[in-house]
N, C-alpha and C positions, 0 to 999 in steps of 0.2 A: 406476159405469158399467162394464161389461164391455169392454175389451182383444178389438177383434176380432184371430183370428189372421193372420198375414200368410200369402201366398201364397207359391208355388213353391220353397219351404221353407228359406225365408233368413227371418233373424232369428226372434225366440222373445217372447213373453210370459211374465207374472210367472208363471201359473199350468204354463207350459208346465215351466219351470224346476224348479221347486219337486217335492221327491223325491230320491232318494238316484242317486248316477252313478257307474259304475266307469270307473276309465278304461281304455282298449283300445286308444289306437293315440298317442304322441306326437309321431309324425311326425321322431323323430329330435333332436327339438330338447335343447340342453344344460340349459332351465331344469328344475328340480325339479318337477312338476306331480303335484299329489295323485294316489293310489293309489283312491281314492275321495273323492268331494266329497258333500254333502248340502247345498241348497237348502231355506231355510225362507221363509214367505209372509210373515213379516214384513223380509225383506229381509235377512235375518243369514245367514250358513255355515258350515259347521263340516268340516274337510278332514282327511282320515290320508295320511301319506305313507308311505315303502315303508321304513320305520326306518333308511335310511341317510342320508340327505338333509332338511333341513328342507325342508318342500313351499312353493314360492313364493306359492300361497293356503295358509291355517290354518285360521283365522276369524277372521272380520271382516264388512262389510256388504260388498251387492251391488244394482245398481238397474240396471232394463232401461230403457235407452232409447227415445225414441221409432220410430227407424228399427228396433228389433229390437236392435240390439247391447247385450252386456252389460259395465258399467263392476264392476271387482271391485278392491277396497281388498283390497292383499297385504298379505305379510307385514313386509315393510318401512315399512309403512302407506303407500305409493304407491298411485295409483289408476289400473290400466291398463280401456283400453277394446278391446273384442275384439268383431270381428264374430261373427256367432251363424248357423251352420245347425243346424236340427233336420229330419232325413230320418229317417221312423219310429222307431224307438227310439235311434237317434243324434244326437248332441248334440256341434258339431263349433264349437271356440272357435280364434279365429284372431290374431295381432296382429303384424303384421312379419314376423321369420322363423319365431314360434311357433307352431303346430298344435297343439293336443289334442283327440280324439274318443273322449267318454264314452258306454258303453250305460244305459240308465236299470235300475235293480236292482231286481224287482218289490214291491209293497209288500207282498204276500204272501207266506209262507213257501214255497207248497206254489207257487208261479208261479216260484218262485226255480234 
């Protein structure tokens, strides 16, 4: 059964996720947060950080919630839950003091 999308651009679906993310803005925050992340459909990730830092996601799984937010298994193997806006090609994860807002990276060369 099809994941209707949620409105007024909070929280995200599997399909929503799923694609490669650069990130663009951390909002300041001290944790490590990937330089790029990649969303697979079957629930797995795969993340690069910026070679100084190990990135607080690697890979590991990930699973969207019913309300829209997404639970991500770090690298710690802890399981943080982060609320989820998606505003057109932004992708914006949030949890306490932590922000990250990823642009989605087109899957084509010549969109890139």
């Amino acid at each position: 059964m099809a994941q209707t999308p949620l409105v007024s651009g909070t929280g995200v679906t599997l399909g929503d996720l799923v694609g490669t993310w650069s990130r663009v803005d951390d909002g300041g925050s001290t944790t490590p947060f990937p330089q790029e992340i990649e969303f697979f459909a079957d629930r797995t990730y795969c993340a690069v950080g910026d070679g100084v830092r190990r990135p607080v996601w690697d890979e590991a799984s990930f699973d969207v919630l019913r309300d829209g937010s997404v639970r991500i298994r770090t690298a710690d193997d802890r399981g943080v839950t982060y609320s989820a806006s998606l505003t057109g090609g932004l992708l914006t994860l949030s949890a306490g003091d932590d922000r990250v807002t990823f642009r989605r990276v087109p899957s084509r060369p010549a969109d890139r």
